[in-house]
C-alpha positions, 0 to 999 in steps of 0.5 A, spaced: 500 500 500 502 506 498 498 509 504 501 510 511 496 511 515 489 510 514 484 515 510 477 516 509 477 513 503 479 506 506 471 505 508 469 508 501 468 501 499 472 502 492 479 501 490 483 503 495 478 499 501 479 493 497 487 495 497 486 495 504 482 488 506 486 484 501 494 486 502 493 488 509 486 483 512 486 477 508 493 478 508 494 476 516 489 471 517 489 468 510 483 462 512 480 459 505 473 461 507 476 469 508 480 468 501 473 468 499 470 475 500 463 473 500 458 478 505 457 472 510 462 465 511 459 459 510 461 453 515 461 446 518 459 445 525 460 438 529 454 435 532 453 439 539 450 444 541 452 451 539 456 456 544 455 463 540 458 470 543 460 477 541 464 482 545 467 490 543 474 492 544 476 499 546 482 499 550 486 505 551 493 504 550 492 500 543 498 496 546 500 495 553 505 491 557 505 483 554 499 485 549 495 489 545 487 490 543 487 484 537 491 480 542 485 481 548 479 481 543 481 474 539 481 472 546 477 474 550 471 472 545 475 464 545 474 464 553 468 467 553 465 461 548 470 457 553 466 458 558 459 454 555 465 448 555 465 449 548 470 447 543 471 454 540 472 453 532 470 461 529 471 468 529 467 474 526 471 481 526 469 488 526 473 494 526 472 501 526 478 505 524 480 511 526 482 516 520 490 517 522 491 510 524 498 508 522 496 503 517 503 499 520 499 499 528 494 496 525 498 490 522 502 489 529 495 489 532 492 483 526 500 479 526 497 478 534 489 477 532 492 472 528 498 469 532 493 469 539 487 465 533 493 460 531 495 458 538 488 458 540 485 454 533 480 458 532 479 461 524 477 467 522 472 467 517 468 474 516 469 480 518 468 488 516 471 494 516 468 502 517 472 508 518 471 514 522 473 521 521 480 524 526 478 525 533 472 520 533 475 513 534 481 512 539 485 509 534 482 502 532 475 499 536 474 491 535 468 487 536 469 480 535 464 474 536 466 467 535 462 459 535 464 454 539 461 446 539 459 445 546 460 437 546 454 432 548 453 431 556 457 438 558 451 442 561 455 448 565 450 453 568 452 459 574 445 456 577 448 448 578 453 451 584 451 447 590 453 447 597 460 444 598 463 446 592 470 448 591 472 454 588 478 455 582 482 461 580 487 459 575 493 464 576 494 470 579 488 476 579 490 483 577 495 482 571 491 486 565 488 492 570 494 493 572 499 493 566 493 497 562 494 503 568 501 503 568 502 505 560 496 510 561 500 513 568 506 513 566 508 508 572 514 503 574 514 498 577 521 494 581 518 488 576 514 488 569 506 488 570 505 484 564 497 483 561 495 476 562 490 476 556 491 469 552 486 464 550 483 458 555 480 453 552 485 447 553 485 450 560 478 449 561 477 442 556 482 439 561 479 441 566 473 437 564 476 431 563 479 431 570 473 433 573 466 431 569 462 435 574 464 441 573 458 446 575 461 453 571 466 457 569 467 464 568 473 469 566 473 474 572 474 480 566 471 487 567 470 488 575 474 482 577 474 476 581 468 480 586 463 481 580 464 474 578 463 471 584 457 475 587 453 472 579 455 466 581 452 465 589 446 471 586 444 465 580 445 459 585 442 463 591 447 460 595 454 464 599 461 464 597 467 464 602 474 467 599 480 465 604 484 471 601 491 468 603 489 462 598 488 468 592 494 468 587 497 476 587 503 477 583 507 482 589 507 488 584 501 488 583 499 488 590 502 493 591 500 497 584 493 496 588 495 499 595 498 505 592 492 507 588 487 504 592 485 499 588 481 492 591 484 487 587 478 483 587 475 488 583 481 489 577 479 487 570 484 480 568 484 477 561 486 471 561 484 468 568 478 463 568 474 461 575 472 454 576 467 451 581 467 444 582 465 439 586 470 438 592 471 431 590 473 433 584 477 439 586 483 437 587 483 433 580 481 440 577 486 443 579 492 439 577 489 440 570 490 447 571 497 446 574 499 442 568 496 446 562 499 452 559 496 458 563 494 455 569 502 455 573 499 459 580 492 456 580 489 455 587 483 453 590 481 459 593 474 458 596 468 454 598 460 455 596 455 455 602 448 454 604 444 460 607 445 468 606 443 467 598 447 472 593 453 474 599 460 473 597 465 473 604 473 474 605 476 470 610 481 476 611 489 474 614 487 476 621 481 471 621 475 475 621 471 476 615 468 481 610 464 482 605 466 481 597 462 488 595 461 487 586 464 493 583 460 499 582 462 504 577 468 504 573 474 502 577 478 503 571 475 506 565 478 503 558 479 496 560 478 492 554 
């Protein structure tokens, strides 16, 4: 292209947009199905139940510490699918790009979409790109939906959790929040806070083959780990006790979190999957996540309980307890 930055012209439908999805979209992620360039994808599904999601992207910085926004949109949607116990396989992508974009940002951001699509075997198939004027698009929006197969006998539902039931965490809380303000403001730290965004379905189709029980997972992605459970015990009306030593935190961000007055339980992840199964099976689940790629620092973190339905609780260090509040508002804006 003879473009260094993107144009108006780009989302005009002509020559120069052709120019654009061709030498710089198709170009990237190269499936046959894309190759085609018809206005829908037509695709083959295995028996089982479809598991369909769809999510929109605007971080700000495009890039971060260990990632970027194409890193974070391809998987986010895979862990979204991943979820249902599906087998993600599919993606759709949209873009808005805004007038200005250095067209060479936009092809680092499509080598990670397509370099985080192939790690998660996943093919993008469609897509669409729209162009907005300067000052009205923050650089690149990207909104992805994908398709997954849920296999047969696989029923996960946040309303299963039962009294008893054991609690995972796959790794350390905090890491994507915290990377995305250290860029945004300007801040050092002694270690590299890197994003932890990466694609989870082996993570979670290991987890279900050592522990065929499971009741649900959920990524703790905008509004954290204390979102996240107090869905959970508000969709089972059941309680949820967290031991907060068991909780995995990375040293700098603990203290990234207490400088800026964060609740860690609160702060966005990207690549951190929760998993409630029953205790028989817990510590069976848990060596599937300590044995697959993203789940080192995985812990078993709480417990599920009868009474006060909906209420998520913190055993603190010092032996007493509190509660595990939602998120309310915008801890931090522009998270993903």
């Amino acid at each position: 292209m003879r473009q260094d930055r993107i144009l108006l012209a780009h989302g005009s439908g002509g020559t120069m947009m052709r120019d654009l999805i061709e030498e710089v979209f198709v170009a990237r992620f190269g499936d046959d199905i894309l190759r085609r360039m018809d206005d829908a994808a037509s695709l083959e599904l295995p028996p089982g139940r479809v598991s369909m999601s769809t999510d929109t992207y605007v971080v700000s910085p495009l890039f971060f510490p260990g990632g970027d926004i194409g890193k974070l949109a391809v998987a986010g949607t895979v862990n979204d699918i991943a979820t249902a116990g599906a087998r993600p396989l599919y993606l759709s992508v949209g873009f808005v790009l805004e007038e200005g974009l250095l067209i060479d940002d936009l092809r680092r951001i499509l080598d990670t979409m397509a370099e985080t699509a192939a790690e998660a075997g996943v093919r993008i198939v469609t897509g669409d790109t729209k162009v907005v004027e300067r000052g009205h698009g923050d650089g690149v929006y990207i909104n992805t939906a994908g398709i997954g197969v849920i296999p047969d006998g696989v029923d996960l539902s946040a309303s299963h959790c039962r009294p008893g039931d054991r609690v995972l965490l796959s790794g350390t809380l905090g890491d994507h929040g915290i990377a995305v303000v250290s860029v945004r403001e300007g801040l050092k730290f002694g270690t590299d806070v890197v994003t932890d965004a990466a694609p989870l379905g082996d993570l979670v189709a290991a987890v279900l083959a050592a522990a065929p029980s499971v009741r649900c997972f959920r990524d703790p992605t905008r509004g954290g780990l204390a979102s996240t459970l107090n869905e959970l015990a508000s969709a089972s009306k059941t309680s949820i006790t967290v031991d907060e030593d068991e909780v995995p935190v990375a040293p700098q961000v603990r203290g990234a979190c207490e400088m800026l007055g964060y609740d860690v339980f609160q702060v966005a992840n990207e690549g951190k999957m929760v998993a409630v199964v029953p205790q028989e099976q817990a510590e069976a689940a848990l060596a599937a996540m300590r044995a697959s790629r993203y789940g080192g620092s995985a812990a078993i973190v709480g417990e599920v309980a009868e009474g006060h339905a909906g209420r998520v609780y913190v055993r603190t260090s010092f032996g007493s307890r509190r509660i595990m509040d939602m998120l309310v508002g915008e801890q931090l804006p522009r998270i993903c």
